[in-house]
C-alpha positions, -999 to +999 in steps of 0.1 A: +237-016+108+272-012+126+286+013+140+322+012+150+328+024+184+362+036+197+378+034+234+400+063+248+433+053+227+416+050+197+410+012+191+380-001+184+358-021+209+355-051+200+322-073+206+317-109+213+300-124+184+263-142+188+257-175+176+227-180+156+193-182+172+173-211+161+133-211+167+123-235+193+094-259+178+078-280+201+077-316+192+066-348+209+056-346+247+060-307+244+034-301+220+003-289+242-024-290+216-049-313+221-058-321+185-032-317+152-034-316+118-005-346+111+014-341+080+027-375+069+063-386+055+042-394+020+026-357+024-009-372+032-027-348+061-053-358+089-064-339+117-060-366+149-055-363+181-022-356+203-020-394+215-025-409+184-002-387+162+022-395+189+021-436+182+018-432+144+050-411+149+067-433+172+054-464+149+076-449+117+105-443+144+101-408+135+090-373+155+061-355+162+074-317+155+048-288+157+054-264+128+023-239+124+012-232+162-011-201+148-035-223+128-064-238+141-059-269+145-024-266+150-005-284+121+027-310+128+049-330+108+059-367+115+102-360+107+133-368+122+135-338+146+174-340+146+176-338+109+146-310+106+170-289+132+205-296+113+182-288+078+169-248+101+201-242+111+222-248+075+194-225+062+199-199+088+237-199+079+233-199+046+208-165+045+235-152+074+260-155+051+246-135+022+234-107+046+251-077+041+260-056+071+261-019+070+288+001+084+286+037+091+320+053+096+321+090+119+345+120+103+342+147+127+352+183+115+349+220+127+337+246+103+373+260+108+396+227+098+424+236+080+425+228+041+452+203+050+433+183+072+402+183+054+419+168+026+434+138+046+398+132+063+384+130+026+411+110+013+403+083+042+361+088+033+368+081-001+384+047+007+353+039+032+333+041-001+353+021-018+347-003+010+311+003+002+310+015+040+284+049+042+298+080+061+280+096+086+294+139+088+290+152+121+301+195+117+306+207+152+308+242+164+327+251+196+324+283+224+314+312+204+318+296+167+280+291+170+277+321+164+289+322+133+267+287+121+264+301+087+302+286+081+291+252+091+265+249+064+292+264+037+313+233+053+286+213+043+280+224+011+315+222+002+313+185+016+285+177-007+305+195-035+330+174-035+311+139-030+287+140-054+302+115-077+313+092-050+285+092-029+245+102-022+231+122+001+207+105+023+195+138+040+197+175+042+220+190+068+204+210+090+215+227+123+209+201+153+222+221+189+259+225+181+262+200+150+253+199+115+253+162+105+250+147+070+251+112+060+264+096+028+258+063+012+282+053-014+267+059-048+266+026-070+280+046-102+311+051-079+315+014-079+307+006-115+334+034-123+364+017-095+351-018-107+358-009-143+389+008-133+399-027-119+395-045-152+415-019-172+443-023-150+439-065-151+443-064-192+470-037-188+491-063-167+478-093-191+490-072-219 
C-alpha cells in the first residue's frame, strides 16, 4: 500500500525505487550440508554426499545449487546456476509486474467547510476513484469546534451520502481525539458503469 506523502510546498516526496530482491541459494562450495538429495538433469534423485554431488556436478559442467534447505536431507539440483538465477529473476519481474499497488489519497475537511469547497474536494475524490486509488477522510475539529462533535459525524454522513455509488465504506467513522476518519475503496460497479461509459462514447465517435 502507498501512501503519498507531501513536503512543505506541496510536492510530493519522492522515493528512490528498490531493485528486486532475489533469494540467495547456496550452491557448490557454499552448501554446508554434509549429505544431499541430488536431483539430476534427467530428473532421476539420489541422496549422496556433498563431495560426490560436487564431481558428478562438475563432471556434466554443470552446478551444484541447494534448493530445499528445510528438508531433511537437504535436496539440490545439478543446473547451470547462471541460468537458474536469470530464469528467478524473469519470474520475479514478471509477478512484479502484475502486482497491483494500492494508493490511498488524504482529503482533509473541517465539519465547517464551506459548500464550495467541499464540492471541489469531491470533485478531485471522484477522479481518485476513477483512478481506482481508495480515499482515506480525515474530519478534523479545531479549538472549541469539539465541542460541537456531533457536526463532524453529520459531515460524515453526508460524505457517505454522496459516495455510495462511487465507492464502499471500509469502516465506520467514529470519533478518534479530534478526527473522525473514514476510508473508501472504489466500488467495482463504479468502474463497470465509467468503463461502459467509455465504450458508448468509442461507437459514438465510430459512428
Amino acid at each position: 500500500m502507498i501512501i503519498n506523502q507531501f513536503n512543505r510546498r506541496g510536492g510530493i516526496i519522492k522515493k528512490k525505487k528498490k531493485g528486486i530482491k532475489i533469494p540467495f541459494y547456496r550452491y557448490n562450495e557454499l552448501i554446508r550440508a554434509p549429505q544431499l538429495r541430488v536431483v539430476s538433469p534427467d530428473g532421476s534423485s539420489k541422496v549422496m554426499t556433498k563431495e560426490e554431488a560436487l564431481k558428478k556436478a562438475e563432471d556434466l559442467g554443470l552446478d551444484l545449487v541447494e534448493v530445499a534447505s528445510g528438508t531433511k536431507p537437504p535436496v539440490a539440483k545439478i543446473i547451470d546456476h547462471g541460468k537458474f538465477k536469470y530464469e528467478l529473476e524473469k519470474k520475479m519481474k514478471e509477478a512484479k509486474k502484475h502486482q497491483k499497488n494500492i494508493v490511498v489519497k488524504e482529503v482533509r475537511m473541517r465539519p465547517s467547510i464551506g459548500e464550495h469547497d467541499y464540492q471541489i474536494k469531491m470533485n478531485h475524490v471522484k477522479e481518485f476513484f476513477e483512478h481506482q486509488n481508495k480515499v482515506k477522510f480525515i474530519i478534523f475539529f479545531r479549538g472549541r469546534e469539539i465541542t460541537h462533535a456531533e457536526l463532524g459525524m453529520q459531515m460524515a454522513e453526508r460524505i457517505k451520502e454522496d459516495l455510495k455509488n462511487l465507492a464502499i465504506l471500509e469502516n465506520m467513522p467514529r470519533l478518534e481525539g479530534r478526527i473522525i476518519a473514514l476510508v473508501f475503496s472504489p466500488s467495482p460497479q463504479g468502474k463497470k458503469k465509467s468503463t461502459k461509459g467509455d465504450t458508448n462514447a468509442k461507437n459514438k465517435d465510430q459512428d
